[in-house]
mmCIF file as Biopython writes it, N, C-alpha, C and O atoms, coordinates in Angstrom:
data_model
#
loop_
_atom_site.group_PDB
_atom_site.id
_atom_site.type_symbol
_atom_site.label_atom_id
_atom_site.label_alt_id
_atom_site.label_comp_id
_atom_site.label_asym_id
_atom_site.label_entity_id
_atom_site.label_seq_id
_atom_site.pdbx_PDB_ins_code
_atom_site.Cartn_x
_atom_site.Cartn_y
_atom_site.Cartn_z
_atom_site.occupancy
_atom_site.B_iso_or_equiv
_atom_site.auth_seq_id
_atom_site.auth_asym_id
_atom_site.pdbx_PDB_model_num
ATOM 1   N N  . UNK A ? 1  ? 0.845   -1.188 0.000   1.0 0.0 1  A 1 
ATOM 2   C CA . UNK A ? 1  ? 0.000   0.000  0.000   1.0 0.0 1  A 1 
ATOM 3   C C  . UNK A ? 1  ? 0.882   1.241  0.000   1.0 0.0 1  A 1 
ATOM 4   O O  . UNK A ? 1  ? 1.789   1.306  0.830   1.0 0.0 1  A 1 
ATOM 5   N N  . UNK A ? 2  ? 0.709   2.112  -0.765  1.0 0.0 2  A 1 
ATOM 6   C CA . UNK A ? 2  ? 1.540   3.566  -0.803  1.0 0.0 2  A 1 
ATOM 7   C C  . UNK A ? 2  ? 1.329   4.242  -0.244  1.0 0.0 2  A 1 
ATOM 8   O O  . UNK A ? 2  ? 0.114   4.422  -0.330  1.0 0.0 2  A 1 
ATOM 9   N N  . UNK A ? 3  ? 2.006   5.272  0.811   1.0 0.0 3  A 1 
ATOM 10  C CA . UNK A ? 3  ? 1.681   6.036  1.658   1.0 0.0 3  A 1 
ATOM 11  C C  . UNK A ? 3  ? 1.020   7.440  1.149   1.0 0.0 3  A 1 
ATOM 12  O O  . UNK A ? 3  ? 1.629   8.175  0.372   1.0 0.0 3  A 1 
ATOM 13  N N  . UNK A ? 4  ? 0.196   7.635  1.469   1.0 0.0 4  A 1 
ATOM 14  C CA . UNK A ? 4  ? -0.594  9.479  1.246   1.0 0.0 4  A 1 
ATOM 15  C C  . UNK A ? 4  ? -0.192  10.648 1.786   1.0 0.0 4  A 1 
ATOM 16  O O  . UNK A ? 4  ? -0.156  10.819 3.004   1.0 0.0 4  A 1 
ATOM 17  N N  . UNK A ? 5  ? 0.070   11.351 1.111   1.0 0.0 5  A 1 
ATOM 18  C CA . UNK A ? 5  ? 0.539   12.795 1.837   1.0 0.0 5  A 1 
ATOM 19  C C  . UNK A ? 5  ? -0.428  13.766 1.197   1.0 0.0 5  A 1 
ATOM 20  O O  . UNK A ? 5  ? -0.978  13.745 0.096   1.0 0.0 5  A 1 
ATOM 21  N N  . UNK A ? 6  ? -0.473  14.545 2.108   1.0 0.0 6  A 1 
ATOM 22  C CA . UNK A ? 6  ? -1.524  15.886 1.410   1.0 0.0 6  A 1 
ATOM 23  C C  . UNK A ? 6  ? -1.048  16.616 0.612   1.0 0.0 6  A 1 
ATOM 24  O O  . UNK A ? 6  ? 0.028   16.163 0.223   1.0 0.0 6  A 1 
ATOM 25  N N  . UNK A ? 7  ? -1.406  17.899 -0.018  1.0 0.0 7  A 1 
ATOM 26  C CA . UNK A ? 7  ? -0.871  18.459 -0.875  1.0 0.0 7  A 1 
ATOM 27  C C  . UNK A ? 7  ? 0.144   19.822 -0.172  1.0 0.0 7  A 1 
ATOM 28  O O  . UNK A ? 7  ? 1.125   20.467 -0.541  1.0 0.0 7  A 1 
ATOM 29  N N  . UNK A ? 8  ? -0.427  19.799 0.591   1.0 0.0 8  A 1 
ATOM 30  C CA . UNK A ? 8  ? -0.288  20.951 2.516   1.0 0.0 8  A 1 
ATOM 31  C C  . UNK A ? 8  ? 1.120   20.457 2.836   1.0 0.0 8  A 1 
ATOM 32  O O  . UNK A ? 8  ? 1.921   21.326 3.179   1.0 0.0 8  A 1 
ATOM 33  N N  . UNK A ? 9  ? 1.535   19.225 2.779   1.0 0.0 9  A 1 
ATOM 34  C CA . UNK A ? 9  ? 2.588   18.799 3.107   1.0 0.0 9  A 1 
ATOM 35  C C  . UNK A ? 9  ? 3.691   18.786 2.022   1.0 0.0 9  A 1 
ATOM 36  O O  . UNK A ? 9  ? 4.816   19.232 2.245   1.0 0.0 9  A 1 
ATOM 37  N N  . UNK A ? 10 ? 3.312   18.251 0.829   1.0 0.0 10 A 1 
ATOM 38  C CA . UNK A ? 10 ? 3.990   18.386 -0.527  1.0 0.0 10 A 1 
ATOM 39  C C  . UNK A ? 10 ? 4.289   19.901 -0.959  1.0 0.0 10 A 1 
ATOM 40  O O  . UNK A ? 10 ? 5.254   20.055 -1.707  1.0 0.0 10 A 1 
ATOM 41  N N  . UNK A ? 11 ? 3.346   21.378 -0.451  1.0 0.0 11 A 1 
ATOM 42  C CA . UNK A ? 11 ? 3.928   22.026 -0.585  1.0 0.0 11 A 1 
ATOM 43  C C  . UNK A ? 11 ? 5.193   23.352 0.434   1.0 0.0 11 A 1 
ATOM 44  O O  . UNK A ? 11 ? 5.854   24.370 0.226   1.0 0.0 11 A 1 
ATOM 45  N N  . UNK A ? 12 ? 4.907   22.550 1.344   1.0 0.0 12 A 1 
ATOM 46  C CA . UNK A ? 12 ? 5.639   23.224 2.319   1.0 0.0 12 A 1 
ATOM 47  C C  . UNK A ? 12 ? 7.376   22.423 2.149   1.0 0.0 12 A 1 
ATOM 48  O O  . UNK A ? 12 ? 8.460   22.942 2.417   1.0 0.0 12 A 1 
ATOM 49  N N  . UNK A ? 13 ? 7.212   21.614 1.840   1.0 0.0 13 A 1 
ATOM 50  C CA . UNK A ? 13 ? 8.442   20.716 1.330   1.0 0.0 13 A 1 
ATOM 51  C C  . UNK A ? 13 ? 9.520   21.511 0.368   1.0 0.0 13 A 1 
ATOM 52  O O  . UNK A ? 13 ? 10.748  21.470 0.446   1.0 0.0 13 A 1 
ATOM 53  N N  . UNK A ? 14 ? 8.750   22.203 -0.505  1.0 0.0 14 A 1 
ATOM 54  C CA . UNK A ? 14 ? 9.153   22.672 -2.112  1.0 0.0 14 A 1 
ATOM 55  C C  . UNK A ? 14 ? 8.893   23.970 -1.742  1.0 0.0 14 A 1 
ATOM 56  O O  . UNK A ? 14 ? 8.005   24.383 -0.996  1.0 0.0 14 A 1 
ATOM 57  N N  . UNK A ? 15 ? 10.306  24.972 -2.713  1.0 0.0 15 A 1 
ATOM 58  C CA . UNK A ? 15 ? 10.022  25.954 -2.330  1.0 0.0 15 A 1 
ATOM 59  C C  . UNK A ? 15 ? 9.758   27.100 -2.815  1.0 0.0 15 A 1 
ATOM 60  O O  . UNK A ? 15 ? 10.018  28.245 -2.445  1.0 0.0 15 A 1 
ATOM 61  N N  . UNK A ? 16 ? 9.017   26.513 -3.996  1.0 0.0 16 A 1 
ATOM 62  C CA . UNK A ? 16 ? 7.790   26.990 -4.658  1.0 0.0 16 A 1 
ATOM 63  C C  . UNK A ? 16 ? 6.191   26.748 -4.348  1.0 0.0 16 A 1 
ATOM 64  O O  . UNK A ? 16 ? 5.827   25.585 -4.178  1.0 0.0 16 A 1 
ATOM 65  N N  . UNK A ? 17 ? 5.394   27.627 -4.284  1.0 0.0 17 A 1 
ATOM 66  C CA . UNK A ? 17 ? 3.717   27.277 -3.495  1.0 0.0 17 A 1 
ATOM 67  C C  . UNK A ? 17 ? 2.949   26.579 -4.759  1.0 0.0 17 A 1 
ATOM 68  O O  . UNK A ? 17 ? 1.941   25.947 -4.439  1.0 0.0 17 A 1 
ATOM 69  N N  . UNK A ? 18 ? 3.280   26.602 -6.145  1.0 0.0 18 A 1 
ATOM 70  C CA . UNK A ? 18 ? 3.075   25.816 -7.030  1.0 0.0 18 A 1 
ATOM 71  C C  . UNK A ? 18 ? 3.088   24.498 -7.091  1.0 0.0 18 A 1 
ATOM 72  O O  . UNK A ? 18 ? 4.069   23.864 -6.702  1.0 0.0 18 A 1 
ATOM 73  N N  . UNK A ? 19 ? 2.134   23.985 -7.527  1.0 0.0 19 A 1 
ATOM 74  C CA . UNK A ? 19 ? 2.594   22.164 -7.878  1.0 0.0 19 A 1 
ATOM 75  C C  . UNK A ? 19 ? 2.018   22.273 -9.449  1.0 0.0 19 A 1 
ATOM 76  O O  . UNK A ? 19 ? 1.259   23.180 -9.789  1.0 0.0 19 A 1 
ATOM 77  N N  . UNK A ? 20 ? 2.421   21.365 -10.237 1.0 0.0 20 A 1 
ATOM 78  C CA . UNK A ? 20 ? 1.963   21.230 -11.506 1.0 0.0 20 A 1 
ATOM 79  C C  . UNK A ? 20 ? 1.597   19.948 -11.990 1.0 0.0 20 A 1 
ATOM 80  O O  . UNK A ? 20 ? 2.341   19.030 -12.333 1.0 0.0 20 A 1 
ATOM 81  N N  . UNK A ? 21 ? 0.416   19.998 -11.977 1.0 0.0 21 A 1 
ATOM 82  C CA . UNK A ? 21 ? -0.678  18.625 -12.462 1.0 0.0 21 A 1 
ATOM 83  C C  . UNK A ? 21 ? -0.806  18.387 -13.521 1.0 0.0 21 A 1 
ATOM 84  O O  . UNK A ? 21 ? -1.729  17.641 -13.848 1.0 0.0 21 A 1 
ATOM 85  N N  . UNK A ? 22 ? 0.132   18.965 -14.557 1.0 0.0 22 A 1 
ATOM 86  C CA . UNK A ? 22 ? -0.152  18.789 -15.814 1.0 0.0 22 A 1 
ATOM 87  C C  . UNK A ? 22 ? 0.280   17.486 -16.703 1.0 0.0 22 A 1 
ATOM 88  O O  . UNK A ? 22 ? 1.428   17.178 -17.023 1.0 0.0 22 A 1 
ATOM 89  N N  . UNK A ? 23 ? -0.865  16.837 -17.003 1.0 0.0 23 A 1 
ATOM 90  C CA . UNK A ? 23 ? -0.473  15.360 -17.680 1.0 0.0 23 A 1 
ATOM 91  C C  . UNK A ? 23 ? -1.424  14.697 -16.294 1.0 0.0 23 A 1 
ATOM 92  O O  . UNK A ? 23 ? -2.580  14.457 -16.643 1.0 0.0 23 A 1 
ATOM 93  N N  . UNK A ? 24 ? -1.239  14.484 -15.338 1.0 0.0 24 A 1 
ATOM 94  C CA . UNK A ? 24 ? -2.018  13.699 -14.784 1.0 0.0 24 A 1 
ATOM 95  C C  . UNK A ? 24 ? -3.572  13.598 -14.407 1.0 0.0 24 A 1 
ATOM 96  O O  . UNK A ? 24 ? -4.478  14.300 -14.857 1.0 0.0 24 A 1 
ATOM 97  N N  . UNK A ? 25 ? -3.649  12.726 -13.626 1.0 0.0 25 A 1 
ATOM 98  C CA . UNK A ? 25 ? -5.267  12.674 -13.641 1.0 0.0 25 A 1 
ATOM 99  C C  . UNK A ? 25 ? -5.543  12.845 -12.206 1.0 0.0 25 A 1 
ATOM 100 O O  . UNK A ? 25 ? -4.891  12.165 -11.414 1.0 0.0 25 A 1 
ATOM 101 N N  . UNK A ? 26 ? -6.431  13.670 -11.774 1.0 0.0 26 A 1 
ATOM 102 C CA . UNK A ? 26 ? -7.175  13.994 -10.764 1.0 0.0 26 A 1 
ATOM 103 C C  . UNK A ? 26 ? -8.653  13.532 -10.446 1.0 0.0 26 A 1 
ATOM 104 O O  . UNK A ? 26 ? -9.625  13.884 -11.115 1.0 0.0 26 A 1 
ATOM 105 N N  . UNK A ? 27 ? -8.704  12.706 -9.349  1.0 0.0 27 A 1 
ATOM 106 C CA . UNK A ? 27 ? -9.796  11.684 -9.082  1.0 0.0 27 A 1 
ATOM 107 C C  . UNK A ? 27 ? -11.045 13.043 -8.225  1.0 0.0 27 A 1 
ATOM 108 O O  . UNK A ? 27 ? -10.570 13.511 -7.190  1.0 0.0 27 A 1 
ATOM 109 N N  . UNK A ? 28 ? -12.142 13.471 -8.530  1.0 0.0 28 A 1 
ATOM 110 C CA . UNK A ? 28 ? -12.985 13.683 -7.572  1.0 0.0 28 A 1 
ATOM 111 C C  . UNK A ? 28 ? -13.784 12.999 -6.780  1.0 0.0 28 A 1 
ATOM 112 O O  . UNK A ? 28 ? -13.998 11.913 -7.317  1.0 0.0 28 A 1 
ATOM 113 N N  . UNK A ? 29 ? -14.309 13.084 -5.817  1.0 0.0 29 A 1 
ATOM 114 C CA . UNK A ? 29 ? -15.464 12.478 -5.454  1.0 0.0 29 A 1 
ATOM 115 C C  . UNK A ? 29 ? -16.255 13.536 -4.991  1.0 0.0 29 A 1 
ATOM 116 O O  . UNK A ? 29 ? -15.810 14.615 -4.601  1.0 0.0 29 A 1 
ATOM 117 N N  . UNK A ? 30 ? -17.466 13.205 -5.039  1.0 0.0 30 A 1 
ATOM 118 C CA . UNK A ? 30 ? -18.638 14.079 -4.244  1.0 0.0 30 A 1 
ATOM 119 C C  . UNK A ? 30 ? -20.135 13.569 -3.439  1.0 0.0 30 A 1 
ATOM 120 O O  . UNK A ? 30 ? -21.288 13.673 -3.857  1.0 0.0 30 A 1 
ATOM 121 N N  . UNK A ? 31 ? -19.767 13.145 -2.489  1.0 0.0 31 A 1 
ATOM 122 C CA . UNK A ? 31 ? -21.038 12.872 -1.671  1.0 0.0 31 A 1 
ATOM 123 C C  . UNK A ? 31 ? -22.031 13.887 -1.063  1.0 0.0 31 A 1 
ATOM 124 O O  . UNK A ? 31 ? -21.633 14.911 -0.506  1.0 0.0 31 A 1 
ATOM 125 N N  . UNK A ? 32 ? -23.417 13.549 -1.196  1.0 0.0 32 A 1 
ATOM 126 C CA . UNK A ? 32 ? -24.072 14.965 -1.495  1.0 0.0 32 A 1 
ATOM 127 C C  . UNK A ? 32 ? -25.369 14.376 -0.540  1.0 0.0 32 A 1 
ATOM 128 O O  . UNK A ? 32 ? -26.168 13.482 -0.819  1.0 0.0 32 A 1 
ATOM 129 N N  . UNK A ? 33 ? -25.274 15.196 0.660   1.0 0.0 33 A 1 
ATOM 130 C CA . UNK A ? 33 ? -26.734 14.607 1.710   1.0 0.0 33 A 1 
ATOM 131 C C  . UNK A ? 33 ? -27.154 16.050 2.010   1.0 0.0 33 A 1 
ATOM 132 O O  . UNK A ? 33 ? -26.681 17.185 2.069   1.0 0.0 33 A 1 
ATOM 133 N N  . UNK A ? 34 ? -28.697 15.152 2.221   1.0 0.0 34 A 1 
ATOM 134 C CA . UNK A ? 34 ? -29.665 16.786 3.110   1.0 0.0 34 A 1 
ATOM 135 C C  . UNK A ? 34 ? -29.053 18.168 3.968   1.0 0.0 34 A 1 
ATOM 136 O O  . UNK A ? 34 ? -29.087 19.378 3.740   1.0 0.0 34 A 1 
ATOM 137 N N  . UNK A ? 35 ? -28.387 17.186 5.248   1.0 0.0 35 A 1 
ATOM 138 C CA . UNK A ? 35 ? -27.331 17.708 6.111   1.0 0.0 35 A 1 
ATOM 139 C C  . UNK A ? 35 ? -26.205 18.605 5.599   1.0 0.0 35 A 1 
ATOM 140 O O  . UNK A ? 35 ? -26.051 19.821 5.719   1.0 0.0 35 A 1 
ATOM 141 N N  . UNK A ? 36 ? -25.055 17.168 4.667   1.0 0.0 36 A 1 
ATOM 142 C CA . UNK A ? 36 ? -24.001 17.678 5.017   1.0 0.0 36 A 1 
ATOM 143 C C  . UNK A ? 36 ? -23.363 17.306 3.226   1.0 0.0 36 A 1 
ATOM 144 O O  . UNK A ? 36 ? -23.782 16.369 2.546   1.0 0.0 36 A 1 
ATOM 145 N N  . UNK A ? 37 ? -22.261 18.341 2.770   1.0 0.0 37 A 1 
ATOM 146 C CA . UNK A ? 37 ? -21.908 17.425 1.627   1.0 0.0 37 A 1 
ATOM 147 C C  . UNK A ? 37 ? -20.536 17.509 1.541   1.0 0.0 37 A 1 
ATOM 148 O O  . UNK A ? 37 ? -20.080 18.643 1.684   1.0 0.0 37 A 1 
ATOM 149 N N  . UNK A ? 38 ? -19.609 16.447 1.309   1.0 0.0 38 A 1 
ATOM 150 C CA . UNK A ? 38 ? -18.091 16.227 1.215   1.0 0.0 38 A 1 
ATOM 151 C C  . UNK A ? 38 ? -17.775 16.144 -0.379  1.0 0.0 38 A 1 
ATOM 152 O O  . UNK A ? 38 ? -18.412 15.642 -1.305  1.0 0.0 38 A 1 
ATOM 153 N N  . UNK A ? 39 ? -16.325 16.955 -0.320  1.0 0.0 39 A 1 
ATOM 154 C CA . UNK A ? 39 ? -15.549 16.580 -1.207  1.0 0.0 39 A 1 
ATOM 155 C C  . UNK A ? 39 ? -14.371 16.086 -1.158  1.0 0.0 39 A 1 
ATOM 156 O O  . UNK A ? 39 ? -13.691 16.527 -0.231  1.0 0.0 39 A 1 
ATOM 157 N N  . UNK A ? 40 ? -13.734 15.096 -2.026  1.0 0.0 40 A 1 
ATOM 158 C CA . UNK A ? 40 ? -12.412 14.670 -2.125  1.0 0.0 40 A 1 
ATOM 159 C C  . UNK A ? 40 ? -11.776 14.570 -3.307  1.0 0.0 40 A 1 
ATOM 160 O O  . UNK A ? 40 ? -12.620 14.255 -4.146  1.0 0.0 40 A 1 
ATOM 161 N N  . UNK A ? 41 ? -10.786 14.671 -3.760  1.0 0.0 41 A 1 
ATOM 162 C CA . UNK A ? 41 ? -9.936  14.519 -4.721  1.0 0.0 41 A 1 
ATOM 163 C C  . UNK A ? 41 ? -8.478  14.357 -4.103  1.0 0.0 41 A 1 
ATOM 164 O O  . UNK A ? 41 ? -7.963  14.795 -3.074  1.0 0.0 41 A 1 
ATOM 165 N N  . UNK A ? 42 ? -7.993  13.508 -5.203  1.0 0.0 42 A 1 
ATOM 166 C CA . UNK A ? 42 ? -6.809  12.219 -5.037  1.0 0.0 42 A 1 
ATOM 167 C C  . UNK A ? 42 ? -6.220  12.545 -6.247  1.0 0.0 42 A 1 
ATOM 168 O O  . UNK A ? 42 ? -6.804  12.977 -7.241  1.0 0.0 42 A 1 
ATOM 169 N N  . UNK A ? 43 ? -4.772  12.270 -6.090  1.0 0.0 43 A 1 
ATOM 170 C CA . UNK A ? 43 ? -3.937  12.029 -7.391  1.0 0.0 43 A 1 
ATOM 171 C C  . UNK A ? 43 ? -3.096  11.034 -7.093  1.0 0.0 43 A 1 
ATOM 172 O O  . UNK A ? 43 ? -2.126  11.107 -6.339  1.0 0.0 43 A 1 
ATOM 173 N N  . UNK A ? 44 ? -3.528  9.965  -7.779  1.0 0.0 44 A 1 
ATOM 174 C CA . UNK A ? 44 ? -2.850  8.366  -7.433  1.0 0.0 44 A 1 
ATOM 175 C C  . UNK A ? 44 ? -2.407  8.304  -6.259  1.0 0.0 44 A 1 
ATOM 176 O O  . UNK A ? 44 ? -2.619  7.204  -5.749  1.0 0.0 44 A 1 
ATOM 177 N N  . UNK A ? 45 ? -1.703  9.262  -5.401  1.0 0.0 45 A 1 
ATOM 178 C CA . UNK A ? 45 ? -0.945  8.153  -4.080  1.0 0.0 45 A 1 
ATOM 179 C C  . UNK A ? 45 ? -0.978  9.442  -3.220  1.0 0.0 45 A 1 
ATOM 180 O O  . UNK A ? 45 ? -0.284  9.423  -2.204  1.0 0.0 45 A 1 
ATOM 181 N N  . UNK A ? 46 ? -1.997  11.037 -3.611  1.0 0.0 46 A 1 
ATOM 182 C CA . UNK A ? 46 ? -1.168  12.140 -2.958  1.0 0.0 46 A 1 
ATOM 183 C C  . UNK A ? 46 ? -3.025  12.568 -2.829  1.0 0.0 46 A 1 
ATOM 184 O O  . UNK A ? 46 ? -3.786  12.750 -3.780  1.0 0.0 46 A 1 
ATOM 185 N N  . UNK A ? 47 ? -3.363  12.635 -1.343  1.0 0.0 47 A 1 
ATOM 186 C CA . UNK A ? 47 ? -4.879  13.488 -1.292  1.0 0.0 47 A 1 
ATOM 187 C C  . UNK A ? 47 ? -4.615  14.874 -1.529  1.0 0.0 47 A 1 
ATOM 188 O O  . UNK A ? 47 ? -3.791  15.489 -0.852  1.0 0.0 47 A 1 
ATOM 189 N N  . UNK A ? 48 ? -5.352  15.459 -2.567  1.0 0.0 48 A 1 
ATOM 190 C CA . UNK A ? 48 ? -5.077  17.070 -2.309  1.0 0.0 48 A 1 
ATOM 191 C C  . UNK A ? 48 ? -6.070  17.946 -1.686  1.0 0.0 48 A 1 
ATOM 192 O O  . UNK A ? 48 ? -5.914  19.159 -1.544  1.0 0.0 48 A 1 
ATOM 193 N N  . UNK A ? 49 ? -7.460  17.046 -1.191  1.0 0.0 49 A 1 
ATOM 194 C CA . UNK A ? 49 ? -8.156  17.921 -0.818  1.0 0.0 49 A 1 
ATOM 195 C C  . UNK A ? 49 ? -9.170  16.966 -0.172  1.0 0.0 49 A 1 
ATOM 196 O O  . UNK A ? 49 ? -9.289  15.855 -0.688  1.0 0.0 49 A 1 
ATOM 197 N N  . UNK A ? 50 ? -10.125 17.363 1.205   1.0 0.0 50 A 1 
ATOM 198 C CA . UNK A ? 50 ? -10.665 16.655 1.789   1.0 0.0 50 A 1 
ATOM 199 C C  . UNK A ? 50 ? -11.642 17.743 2.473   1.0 0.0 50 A 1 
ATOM 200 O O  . UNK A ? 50 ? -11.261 18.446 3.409   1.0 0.0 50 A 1 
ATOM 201 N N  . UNK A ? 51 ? -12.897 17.811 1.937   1.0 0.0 51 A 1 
ATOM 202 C CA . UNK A ? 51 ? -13.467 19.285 2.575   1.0 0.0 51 A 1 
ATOM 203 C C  . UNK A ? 51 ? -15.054 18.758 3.169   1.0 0.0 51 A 1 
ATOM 204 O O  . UNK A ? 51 ? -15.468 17.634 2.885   1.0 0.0 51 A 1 
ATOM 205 N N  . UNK A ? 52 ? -15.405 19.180 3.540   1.0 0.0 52 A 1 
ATOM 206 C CA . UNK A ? 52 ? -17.076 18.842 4.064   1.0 0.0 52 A 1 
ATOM 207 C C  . UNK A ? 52 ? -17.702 20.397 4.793   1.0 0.0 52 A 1 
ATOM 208 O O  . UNK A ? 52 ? -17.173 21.061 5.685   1.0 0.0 52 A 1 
ATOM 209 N N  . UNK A ? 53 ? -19.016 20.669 4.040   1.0 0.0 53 A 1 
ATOM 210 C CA . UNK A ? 53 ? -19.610 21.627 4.620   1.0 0.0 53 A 1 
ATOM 211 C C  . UNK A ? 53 ? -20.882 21.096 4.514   1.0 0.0 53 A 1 
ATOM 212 O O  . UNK A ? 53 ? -21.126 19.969 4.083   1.0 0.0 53 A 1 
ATOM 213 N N  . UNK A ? 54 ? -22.053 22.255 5.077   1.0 0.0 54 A 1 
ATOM 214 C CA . UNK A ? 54 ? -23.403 21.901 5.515   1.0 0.0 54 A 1 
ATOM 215 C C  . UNK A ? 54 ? -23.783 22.084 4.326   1.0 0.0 54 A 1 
ATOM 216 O O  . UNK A ? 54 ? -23.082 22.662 3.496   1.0 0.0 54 A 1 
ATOM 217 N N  . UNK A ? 55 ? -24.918 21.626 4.092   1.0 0.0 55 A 1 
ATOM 218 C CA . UNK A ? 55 ? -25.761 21.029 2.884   1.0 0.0 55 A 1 
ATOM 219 C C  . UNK A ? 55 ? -26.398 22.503 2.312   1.0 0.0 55 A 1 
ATOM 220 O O  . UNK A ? 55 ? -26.060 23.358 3.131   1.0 0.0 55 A 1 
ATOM 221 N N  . UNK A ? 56 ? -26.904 22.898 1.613   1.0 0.0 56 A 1 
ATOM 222 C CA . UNK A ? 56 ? -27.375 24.332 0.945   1.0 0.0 56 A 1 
ATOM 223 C C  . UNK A ? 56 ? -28.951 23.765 0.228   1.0 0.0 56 A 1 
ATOM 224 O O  . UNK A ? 56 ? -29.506 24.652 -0.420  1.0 0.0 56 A 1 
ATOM 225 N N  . UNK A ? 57 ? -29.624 22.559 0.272   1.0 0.0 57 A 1 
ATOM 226 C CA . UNK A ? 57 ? -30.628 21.646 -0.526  1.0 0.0 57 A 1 
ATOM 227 C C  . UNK A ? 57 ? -31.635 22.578 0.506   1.0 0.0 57 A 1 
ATOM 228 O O  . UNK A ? 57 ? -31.487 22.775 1.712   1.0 0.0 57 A 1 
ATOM 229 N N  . UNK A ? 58 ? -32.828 23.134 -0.504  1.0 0.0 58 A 1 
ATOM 230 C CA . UNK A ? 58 ? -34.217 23.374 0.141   1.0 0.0 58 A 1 
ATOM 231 C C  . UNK A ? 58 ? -34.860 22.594 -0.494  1.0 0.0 58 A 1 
ATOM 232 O O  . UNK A ? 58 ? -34.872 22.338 -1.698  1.0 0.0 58 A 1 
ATOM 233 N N  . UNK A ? 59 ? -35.618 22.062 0.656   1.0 0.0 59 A 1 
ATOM 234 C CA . UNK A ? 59 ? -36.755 21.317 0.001   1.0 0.0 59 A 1 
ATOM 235 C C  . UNK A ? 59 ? -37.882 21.506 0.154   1.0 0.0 59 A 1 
ATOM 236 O O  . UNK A ? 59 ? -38.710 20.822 -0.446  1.0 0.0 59 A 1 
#
């Protein structure tokens, strides 16, 4: 299993605030409830983002 690092960590490393994604592929996800809705996106072995806020749905 490959270890995950955030992108928070990958850029404090480098000492440029840039990263460049170009050529690769960026995974989203989006889970979407009444309450609450999360996002994630992944680039093969590196999370760059992991967010969750309250839901905005009127019904």
């Amino acid at each position: 299993m490959k270890q995950q690092t955030s992108c928070a960590t990958e850029t404090h490393n480098k000492s440029s605030k840039t990263i460049d994604y170009t050529g690769k592929t960026i995974y989203v996800g989006i889970d979407v409830h009444l309450k609450d809705w999360q996002i994630a996106s992944v680039n093969e072995t590196v999370v760059l983002g992991n967010h969750r806020m309250e839901g905005r749905l009127k019904m």
